[in-house]
TIRO-2110 file (N, C-alpha, C; in Angstrom, 1 decimal):
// TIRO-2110
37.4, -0.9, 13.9, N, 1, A
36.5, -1.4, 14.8, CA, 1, A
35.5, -2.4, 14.1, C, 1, A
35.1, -3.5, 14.8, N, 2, A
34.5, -4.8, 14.1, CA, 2, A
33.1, -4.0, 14.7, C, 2, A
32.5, -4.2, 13.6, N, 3, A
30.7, -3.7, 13.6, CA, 3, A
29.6, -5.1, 13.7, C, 3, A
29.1, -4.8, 14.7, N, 4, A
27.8, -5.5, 15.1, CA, 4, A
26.5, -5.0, 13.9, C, 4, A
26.5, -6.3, 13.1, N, 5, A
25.0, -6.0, 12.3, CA, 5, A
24.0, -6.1, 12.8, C, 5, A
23.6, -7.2, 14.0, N, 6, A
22.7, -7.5, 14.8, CA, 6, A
22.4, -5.8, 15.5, C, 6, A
23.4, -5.2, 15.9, N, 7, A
23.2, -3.8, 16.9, CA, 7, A
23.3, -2.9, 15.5, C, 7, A
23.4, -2.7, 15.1, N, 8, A
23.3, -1.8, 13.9, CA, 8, A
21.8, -1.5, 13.5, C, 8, A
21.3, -2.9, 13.0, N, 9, A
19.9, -3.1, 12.3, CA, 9, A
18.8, -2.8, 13.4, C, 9, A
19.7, -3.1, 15.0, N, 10, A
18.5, -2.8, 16.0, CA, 10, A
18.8, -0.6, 16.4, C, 10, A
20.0, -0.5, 16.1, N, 11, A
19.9, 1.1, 16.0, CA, 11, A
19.0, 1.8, 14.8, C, 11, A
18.9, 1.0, 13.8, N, 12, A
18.1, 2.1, 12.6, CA, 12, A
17.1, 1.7, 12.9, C, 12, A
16.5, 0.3, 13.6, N, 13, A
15.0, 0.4, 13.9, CA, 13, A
14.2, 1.4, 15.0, C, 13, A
15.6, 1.5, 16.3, N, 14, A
15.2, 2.4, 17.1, CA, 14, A
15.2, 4.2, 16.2, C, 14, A
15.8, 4.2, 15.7, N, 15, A
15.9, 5.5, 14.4, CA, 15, A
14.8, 5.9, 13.4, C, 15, A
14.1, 4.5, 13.7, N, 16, A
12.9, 4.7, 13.0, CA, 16, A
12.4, 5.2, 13.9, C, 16, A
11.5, 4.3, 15.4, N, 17, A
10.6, 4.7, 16.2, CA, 17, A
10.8, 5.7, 16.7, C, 17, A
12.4, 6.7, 17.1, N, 18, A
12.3, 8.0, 17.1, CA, 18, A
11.8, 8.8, 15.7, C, 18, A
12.0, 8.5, 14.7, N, 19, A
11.6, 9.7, 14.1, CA, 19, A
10.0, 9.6, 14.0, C, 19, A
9.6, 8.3, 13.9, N, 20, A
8.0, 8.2, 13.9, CA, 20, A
7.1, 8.9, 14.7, C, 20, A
8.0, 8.7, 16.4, N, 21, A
7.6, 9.3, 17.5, CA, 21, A
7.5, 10.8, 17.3, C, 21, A
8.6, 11.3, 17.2, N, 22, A
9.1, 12.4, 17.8, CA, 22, A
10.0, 13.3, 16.9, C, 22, A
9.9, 12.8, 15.7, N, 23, A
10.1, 13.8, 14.7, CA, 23, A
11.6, 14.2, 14.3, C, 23, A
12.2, 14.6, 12.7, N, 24, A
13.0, 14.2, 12.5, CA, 24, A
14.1, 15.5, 13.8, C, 24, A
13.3, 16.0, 14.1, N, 25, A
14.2, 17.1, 15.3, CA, 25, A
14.3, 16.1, 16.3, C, 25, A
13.9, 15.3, 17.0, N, 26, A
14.3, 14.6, 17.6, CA, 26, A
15.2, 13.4, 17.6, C, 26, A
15.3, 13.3, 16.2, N, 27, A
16.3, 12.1, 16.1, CA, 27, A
17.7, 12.6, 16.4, C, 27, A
18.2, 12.1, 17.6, N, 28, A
19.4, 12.2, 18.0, CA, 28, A
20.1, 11.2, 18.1, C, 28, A
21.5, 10.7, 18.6, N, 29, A
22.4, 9.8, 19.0, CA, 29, A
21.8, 9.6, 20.4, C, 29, A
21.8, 10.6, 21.0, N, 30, A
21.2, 10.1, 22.2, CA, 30, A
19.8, 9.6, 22.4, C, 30, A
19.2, 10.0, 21.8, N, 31, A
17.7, 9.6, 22.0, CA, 31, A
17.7, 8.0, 21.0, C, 31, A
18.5, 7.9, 20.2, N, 32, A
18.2, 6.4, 19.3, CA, 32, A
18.8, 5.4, 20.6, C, 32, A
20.6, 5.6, 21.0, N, 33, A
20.6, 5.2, 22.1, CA, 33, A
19.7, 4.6, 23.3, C, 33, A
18.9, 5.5, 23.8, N, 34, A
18.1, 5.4, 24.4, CA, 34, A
16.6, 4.2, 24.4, C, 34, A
16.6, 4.7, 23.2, N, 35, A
15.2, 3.7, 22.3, CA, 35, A
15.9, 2.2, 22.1, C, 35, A
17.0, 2.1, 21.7, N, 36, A
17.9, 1.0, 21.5, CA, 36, A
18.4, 0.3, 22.7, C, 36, A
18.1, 1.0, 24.2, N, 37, A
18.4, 0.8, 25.4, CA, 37, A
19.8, 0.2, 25.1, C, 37, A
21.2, 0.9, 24.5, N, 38, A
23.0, 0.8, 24.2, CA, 38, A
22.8, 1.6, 25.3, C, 38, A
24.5, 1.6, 25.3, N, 39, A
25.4, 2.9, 26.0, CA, 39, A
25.2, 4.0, 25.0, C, 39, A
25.0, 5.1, 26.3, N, 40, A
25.3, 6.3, 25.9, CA, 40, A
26.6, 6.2, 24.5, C, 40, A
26.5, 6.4, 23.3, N, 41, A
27.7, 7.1, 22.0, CA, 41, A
27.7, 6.1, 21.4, C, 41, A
26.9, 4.9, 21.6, N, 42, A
27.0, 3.8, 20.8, CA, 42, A
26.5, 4.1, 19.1, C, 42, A
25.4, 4.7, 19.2, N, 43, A
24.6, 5.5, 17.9, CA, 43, A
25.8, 6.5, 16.7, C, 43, A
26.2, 7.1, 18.2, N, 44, A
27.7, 7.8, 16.9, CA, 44, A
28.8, 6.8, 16.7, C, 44, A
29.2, 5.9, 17.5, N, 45, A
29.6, 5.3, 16.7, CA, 45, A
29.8, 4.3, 15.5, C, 45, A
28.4, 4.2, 15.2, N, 46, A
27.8, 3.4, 13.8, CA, 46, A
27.6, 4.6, 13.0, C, 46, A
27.1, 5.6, 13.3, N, 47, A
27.0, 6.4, 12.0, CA, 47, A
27.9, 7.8, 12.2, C, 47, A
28.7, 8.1, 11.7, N, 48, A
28.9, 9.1, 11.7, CA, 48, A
28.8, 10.7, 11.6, C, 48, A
27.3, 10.6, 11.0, N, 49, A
27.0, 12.2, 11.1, CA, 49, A
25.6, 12.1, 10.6, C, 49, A
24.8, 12.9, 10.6, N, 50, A
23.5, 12.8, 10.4, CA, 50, A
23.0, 12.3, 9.2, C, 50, A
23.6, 12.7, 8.1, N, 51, A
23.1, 12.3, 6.9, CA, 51, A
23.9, 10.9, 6.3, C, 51, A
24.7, 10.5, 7.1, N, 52, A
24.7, 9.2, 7.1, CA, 52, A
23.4, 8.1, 7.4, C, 52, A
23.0, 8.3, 8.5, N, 53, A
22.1, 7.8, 9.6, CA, 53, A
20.8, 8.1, 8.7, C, 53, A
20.7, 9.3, 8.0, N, 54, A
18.7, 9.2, 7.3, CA, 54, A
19.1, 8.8, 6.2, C, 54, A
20.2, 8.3, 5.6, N, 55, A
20.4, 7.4, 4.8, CA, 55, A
19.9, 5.9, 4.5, C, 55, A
20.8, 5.0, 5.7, N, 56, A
20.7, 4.3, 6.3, CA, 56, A
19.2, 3.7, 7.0, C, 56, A
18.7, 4.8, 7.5, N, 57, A
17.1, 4.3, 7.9, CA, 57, A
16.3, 4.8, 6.7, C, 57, A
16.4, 5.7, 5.4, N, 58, A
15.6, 5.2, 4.4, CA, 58, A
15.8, 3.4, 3.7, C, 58, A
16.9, 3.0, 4.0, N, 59, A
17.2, 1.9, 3.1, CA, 59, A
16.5, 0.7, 4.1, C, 59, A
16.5, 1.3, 5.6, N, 60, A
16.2, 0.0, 6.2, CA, 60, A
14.4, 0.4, 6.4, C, 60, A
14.0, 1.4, 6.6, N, 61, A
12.4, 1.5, 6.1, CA, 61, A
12.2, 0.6, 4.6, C, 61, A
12.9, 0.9, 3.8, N, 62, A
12.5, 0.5, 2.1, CA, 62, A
12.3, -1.3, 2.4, C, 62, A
13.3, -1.7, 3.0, N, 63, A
13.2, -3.1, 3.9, CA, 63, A
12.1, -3.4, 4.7, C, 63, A
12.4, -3.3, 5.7, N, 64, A
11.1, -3.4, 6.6, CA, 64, A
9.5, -3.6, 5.5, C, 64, A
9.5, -2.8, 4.6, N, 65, A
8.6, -2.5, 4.3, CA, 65, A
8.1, -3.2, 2.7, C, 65, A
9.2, -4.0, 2.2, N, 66, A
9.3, -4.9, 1.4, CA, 66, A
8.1, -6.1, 1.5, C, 66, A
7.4, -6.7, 0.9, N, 67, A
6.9, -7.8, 1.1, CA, 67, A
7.6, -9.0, 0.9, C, 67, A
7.6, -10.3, 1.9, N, 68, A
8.5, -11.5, 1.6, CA, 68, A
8.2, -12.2, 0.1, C, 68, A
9.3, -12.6, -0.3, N, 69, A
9.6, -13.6, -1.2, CA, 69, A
8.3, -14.3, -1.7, C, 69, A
7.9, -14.9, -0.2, N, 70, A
7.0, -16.0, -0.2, CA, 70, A
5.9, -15.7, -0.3, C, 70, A
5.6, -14.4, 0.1, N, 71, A
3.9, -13.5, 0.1, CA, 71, A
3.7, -13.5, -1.7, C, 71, A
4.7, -12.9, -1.9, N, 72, A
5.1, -12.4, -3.6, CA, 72, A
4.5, -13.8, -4.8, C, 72, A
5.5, -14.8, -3.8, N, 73, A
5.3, -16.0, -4.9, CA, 73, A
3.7, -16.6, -4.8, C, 73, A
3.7, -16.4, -3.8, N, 74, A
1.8, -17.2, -3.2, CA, 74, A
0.8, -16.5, -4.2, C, 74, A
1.4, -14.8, -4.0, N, 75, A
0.3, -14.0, -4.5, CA, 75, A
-0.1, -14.5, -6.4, C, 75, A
1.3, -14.4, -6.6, N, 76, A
1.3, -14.7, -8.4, CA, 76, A
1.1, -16.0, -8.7, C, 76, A
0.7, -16.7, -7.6, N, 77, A
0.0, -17.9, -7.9, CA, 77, A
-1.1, -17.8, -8.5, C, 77, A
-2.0, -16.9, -8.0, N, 78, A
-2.9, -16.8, -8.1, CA, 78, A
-3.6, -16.4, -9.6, C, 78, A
-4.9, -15.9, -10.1, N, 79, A
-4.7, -15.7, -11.8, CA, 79, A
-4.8, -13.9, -11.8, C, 79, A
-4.0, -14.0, -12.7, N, 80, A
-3.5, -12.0, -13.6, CA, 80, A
-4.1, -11.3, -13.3, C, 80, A
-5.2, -11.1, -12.9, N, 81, A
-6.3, -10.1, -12.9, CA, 81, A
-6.9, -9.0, -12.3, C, 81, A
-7.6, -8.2, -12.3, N, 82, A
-7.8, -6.9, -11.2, CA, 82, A
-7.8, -7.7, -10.0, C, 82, A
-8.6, -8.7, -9.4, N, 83, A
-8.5, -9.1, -8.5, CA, 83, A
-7.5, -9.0, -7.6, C, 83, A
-6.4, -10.1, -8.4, N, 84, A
-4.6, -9.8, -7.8, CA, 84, A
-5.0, -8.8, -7.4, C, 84, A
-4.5, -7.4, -8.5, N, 85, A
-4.1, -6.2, -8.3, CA, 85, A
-4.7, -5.7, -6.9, C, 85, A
-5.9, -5.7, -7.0, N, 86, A
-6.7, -5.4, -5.3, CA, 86, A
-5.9, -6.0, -4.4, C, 86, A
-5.4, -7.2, -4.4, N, 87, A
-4.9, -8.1, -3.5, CA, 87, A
-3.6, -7.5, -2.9, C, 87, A
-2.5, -7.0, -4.1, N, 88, A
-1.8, -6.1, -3.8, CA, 88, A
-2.1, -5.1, -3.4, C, 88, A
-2.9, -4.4, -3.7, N, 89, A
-2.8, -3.4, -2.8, CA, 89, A
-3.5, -3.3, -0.7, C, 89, A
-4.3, -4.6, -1.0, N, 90, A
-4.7, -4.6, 0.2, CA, 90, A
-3.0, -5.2, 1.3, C, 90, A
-2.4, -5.4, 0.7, N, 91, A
-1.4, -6.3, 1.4, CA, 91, A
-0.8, -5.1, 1.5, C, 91, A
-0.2, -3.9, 0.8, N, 92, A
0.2, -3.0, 1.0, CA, 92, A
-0.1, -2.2, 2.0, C, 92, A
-1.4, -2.2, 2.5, N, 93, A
-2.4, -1.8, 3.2, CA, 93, A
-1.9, -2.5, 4.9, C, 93, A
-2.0, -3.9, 4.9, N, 94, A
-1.7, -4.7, 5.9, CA, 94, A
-0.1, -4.2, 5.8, C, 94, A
0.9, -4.1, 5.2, N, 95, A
2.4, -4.0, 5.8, CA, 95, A
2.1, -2.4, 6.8, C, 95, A
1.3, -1.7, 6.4, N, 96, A
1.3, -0.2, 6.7, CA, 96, A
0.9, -0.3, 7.9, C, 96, A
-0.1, -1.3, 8.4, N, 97, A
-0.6, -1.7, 9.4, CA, 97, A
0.0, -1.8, 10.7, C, 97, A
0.8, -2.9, 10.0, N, 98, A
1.7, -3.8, 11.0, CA, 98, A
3.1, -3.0, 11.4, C, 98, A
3.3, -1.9, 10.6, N, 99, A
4.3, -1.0, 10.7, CA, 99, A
4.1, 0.2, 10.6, C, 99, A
3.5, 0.7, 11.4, N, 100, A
3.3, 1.9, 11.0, CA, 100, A
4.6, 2.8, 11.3, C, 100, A
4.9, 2.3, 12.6, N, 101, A
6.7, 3.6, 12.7, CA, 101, A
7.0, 3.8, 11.3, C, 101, A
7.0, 2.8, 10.3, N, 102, A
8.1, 2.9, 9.3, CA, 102, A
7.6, 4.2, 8.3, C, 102, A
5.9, 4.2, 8.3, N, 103, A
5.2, 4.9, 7.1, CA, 103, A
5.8, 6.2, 7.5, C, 103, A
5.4, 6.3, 9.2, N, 104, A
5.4, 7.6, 9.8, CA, 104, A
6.9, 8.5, 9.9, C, 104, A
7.8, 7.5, 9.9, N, 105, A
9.3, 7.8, 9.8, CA, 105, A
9.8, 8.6, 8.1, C, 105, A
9.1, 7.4, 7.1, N, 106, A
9.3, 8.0, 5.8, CA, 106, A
8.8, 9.4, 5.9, C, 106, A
7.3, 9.8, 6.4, N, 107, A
6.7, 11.0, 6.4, CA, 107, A
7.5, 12.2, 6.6, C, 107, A
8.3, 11.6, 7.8, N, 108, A
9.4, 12.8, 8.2, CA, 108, A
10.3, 12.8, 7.8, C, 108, A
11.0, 11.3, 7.1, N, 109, A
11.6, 11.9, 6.1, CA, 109, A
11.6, 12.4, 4.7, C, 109, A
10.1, 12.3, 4.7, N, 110, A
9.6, 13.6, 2.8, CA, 110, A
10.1, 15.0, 3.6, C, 110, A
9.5, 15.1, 4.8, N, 111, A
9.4, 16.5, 5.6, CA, 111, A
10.7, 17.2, 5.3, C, 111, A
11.4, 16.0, 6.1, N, 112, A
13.1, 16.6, 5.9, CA, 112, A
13.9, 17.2, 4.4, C, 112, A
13.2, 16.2, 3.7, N, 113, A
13.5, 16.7, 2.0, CA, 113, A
13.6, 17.8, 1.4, C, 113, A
12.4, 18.4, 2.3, N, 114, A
11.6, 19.6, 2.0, CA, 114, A
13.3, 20.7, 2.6, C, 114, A
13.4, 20.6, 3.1, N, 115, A
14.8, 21.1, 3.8, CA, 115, A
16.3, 20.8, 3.3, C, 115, A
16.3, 19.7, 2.8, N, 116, A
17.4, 19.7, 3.1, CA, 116, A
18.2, 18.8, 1.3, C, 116, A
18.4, 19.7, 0.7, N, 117, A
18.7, 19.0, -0.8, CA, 117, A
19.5, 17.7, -0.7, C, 117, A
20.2, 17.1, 0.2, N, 118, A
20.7, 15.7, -0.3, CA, 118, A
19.9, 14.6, 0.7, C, 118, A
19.3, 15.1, 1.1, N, 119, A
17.8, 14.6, 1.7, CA, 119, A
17.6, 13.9, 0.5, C, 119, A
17.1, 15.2, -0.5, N, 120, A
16.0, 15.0, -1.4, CA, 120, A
16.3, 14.1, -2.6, C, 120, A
17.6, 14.7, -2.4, N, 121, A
17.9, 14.1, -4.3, CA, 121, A
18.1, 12.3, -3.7, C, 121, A
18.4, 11.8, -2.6, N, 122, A
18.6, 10.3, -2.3, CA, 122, A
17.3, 10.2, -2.1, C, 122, A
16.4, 10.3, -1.3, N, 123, A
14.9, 10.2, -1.5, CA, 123, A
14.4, 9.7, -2.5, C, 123, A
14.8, 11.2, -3.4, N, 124, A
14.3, 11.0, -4.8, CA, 124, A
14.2, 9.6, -5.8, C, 124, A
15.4, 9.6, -5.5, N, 125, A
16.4, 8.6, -6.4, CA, 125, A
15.7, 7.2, -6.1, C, 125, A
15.3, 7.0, -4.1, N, 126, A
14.5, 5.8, -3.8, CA, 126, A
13.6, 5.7, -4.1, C, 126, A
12.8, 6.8, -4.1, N, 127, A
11.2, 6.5, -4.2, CA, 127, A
11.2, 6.4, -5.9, C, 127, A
11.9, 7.0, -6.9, N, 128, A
11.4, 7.1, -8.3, CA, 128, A
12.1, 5.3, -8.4, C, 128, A
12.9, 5.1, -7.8, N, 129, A
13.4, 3.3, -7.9, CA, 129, A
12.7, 2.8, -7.6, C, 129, A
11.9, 3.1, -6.7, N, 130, A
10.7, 2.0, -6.1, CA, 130, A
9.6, 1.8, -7.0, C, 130, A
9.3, 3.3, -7.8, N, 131, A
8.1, 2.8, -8.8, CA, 131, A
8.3, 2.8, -10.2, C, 131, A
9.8, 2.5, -10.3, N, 132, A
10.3, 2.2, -11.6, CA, 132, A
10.5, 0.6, -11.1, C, 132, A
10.3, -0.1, -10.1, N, 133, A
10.5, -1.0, -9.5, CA, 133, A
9.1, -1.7, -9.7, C, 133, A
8.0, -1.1, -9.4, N, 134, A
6.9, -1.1, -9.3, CA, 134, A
6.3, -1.9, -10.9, C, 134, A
6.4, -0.9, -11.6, N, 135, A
5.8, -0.6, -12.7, CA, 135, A
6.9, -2.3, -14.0, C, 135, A
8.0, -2.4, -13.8, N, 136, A
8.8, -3.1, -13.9, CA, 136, A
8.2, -5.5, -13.5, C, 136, A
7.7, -4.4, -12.3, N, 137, A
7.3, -5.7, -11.7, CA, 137, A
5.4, -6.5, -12.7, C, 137, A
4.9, -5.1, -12.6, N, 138, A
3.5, -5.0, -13.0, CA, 138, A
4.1, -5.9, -14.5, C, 138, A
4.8, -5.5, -15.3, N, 139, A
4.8, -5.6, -17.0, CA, 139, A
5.6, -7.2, -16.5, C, 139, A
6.4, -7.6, -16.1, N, 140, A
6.9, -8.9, -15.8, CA, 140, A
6.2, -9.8, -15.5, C, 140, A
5.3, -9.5, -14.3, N, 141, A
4.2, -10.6, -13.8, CA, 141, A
2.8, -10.5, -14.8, C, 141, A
3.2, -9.7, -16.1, N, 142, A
1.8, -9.5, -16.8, CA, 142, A
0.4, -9.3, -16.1, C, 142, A
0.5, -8.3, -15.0, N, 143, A
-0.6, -8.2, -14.6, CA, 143, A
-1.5, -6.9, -15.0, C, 143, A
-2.7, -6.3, -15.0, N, 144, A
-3.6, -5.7, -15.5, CA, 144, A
-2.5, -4.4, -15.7, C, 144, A
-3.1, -3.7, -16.2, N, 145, A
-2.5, -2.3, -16.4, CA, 145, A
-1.2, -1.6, -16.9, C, 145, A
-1.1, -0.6, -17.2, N, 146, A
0.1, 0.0, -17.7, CA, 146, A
1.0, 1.1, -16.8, C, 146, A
1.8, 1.7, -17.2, N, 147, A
2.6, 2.2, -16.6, CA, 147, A
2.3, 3.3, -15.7, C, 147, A
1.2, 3.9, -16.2, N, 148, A
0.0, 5.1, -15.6, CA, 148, A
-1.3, 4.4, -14.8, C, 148, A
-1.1, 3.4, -14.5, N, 149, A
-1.9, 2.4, -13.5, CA, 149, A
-1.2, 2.3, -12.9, C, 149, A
-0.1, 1.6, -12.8, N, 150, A
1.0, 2.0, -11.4, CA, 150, A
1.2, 2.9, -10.5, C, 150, A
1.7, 3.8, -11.5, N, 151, A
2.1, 5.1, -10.9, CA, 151, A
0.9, 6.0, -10.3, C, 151, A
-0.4, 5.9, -10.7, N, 152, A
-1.4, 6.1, -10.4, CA, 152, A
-2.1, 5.9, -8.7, C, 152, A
-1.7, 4.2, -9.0, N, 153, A
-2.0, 3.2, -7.5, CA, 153, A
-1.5, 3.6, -6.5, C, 153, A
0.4, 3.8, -7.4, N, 154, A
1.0, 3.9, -6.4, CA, 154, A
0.9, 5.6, -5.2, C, 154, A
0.7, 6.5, -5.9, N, 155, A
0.4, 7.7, -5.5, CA, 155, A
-1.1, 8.1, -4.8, C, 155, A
-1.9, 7.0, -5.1, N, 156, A
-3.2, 6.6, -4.8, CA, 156, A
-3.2, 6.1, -3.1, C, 156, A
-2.5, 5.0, -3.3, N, 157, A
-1.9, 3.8, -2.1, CA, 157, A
-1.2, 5.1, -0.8, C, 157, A
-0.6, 5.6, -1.6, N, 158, A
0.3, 6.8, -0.5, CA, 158, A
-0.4, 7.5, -0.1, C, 158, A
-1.1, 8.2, -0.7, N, 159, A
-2.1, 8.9, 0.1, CA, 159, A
-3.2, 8.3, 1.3, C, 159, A
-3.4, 7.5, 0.7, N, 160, A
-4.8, 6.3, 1.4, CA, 160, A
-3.9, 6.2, 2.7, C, 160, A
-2.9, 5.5, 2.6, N, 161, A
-2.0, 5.3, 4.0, CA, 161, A
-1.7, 6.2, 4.8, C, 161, A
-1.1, 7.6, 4.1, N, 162, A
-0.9, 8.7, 4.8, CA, 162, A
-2.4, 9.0, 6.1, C, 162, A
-3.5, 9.4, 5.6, N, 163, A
-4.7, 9.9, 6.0, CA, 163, A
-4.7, 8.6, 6.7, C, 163, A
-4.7, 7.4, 6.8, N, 164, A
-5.1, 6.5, 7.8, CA, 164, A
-4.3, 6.5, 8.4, C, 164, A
-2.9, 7.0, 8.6, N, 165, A
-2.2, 7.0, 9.9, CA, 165, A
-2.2, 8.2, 10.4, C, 165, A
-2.6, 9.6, 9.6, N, 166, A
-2.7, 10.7, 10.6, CA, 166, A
-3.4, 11.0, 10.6, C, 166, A
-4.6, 11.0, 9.9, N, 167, A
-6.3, 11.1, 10.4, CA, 167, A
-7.0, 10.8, 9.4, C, 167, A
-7.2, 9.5, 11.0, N, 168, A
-8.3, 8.0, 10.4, CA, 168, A
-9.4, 8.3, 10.6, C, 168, A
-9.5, 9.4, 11.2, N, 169, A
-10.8, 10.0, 11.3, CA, 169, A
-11.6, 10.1, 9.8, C, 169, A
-11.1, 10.5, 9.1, N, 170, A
-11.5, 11.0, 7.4, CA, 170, A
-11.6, 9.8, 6.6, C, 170, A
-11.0, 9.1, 7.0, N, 171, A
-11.3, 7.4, 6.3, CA, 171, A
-12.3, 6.5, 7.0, C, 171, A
-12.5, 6.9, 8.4, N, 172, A
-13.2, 5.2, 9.1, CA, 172, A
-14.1, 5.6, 8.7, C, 172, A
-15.5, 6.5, 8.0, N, 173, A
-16.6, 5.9, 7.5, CA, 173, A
-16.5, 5.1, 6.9, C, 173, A
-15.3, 4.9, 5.8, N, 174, A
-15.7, 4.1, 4.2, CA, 174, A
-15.3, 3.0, 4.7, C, 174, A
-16.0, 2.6, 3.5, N, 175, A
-15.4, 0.9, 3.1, CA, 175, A
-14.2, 0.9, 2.8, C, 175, A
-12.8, 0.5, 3.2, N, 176, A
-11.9, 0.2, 3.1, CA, 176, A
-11.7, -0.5, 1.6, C, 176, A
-12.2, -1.9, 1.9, N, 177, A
-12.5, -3.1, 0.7, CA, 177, A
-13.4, -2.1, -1.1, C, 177, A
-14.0, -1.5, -0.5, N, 178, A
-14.8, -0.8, -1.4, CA, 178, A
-14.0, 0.0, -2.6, C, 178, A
-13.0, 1.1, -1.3, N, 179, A
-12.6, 1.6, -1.8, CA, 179, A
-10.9, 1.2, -2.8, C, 179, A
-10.5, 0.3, -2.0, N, 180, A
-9.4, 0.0, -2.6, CA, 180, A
-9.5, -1.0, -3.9, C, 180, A
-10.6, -1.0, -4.2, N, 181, A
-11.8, -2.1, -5.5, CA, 181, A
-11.6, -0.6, -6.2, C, 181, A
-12.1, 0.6, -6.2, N, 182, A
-12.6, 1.2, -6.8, CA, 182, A
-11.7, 2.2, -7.3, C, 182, A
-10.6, 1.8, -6.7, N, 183, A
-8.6, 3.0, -7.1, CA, 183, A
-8.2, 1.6, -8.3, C, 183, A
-8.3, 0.5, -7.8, N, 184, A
-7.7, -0.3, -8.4, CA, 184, A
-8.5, 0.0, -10.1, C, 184, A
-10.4, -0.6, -10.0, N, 185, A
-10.6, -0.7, -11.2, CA, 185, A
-10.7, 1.1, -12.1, C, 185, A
-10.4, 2.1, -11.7, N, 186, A
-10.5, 3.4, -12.2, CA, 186, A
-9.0, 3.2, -12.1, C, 186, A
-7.9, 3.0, -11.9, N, 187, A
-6.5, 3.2, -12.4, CA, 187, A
-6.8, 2.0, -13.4, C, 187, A
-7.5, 0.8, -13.6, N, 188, A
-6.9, 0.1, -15.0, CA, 188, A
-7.5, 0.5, -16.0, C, 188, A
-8.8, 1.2, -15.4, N, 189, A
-9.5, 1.7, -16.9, CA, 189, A
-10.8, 0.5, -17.5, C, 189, A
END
């Protein structure tokens, strides 16, 4: 059977907004269907079985959630310094924004991890890629910090995100700007 990538990429997005919604118990073929507004079995026909499918929507979250080329290139325009680094992270801040299904989807899929061992060990494997990715990128672009500045930010940055998408209550006093000045210059040291 010839596969639609256009209907595919628009099923793991609806796969996202179900599991953001309604958790990874509700992610069904029927219910992504539904969100995807296909026919009824269209969802099983792209993926085959569940752990195909939270596969598939870790890789297209890790996407979505990427910054462009051109954000990337603009930014390192700019000069080396803590500054940048704030700048990164506020932009990290804005993707989270503009996307939150995606943050909220990963959440359920740490949740699911917690359950379910080949969850975890591909998880695993993403997320330690991502800040082996991270940290990779920091020493290339020669920008402030070391490898425990990264890893730091980056577990810093996850949390920060987390509490503002499920209670922003605990964060809207602060300064936002303030505070992501003051993760940045206390991770470079």
């Amino acid at each position: 059977m010839v596969r639609n990538e256009a209907r595919r990429t628009a099923l793991l997005d609806a796969a996202i907004d179900v599991l953001a919604q309604e958790g990874a118990r509700g992610l069904t073929y029927r219910a992504i269907d539904a969100k995807a507004a296909t026919p009824a079995g269209t969802a099983s026909n792209y993926f085959a079985n569940r752990d195909e499918l939270m596969s598939e929507v870790m890789t297209r979250v890790h996407d979505r959630l990427m910054p462009s080329d051109e954000s990337v290139a603009e930014s390192l325009s700019l000069p080396r310094d803590r500054r940048l680094t704030v700048k990164f992270m506020h932009d990290i801040i804005k993707r989270a924004d503009a996307d939150k299904a995606c943050y909220l989807a990963m959440m359920e899929l740490r949740l699911e991890a917690t359950r379910r061992p080949e969850i975890r060990q591909a998880l695993t494997r993403t997320i330690a890629g991502n800040i082996e990715a991270n940290v990779a990128f920091n020493e290339d672009s020669k920008l402030p910090g070391d490898r425990m500045t990264v890893v730091s930010l980056y577990f810093a940055m996850t949390g920060l995100i987390y509490e503002r998408l499920t209670l922003p209550d605990v964060v809207a006093s602060m300064d936002l700007d303030e505070l992501v000045e003051v993760m940045v210059n206390r991770a470079i040291g």
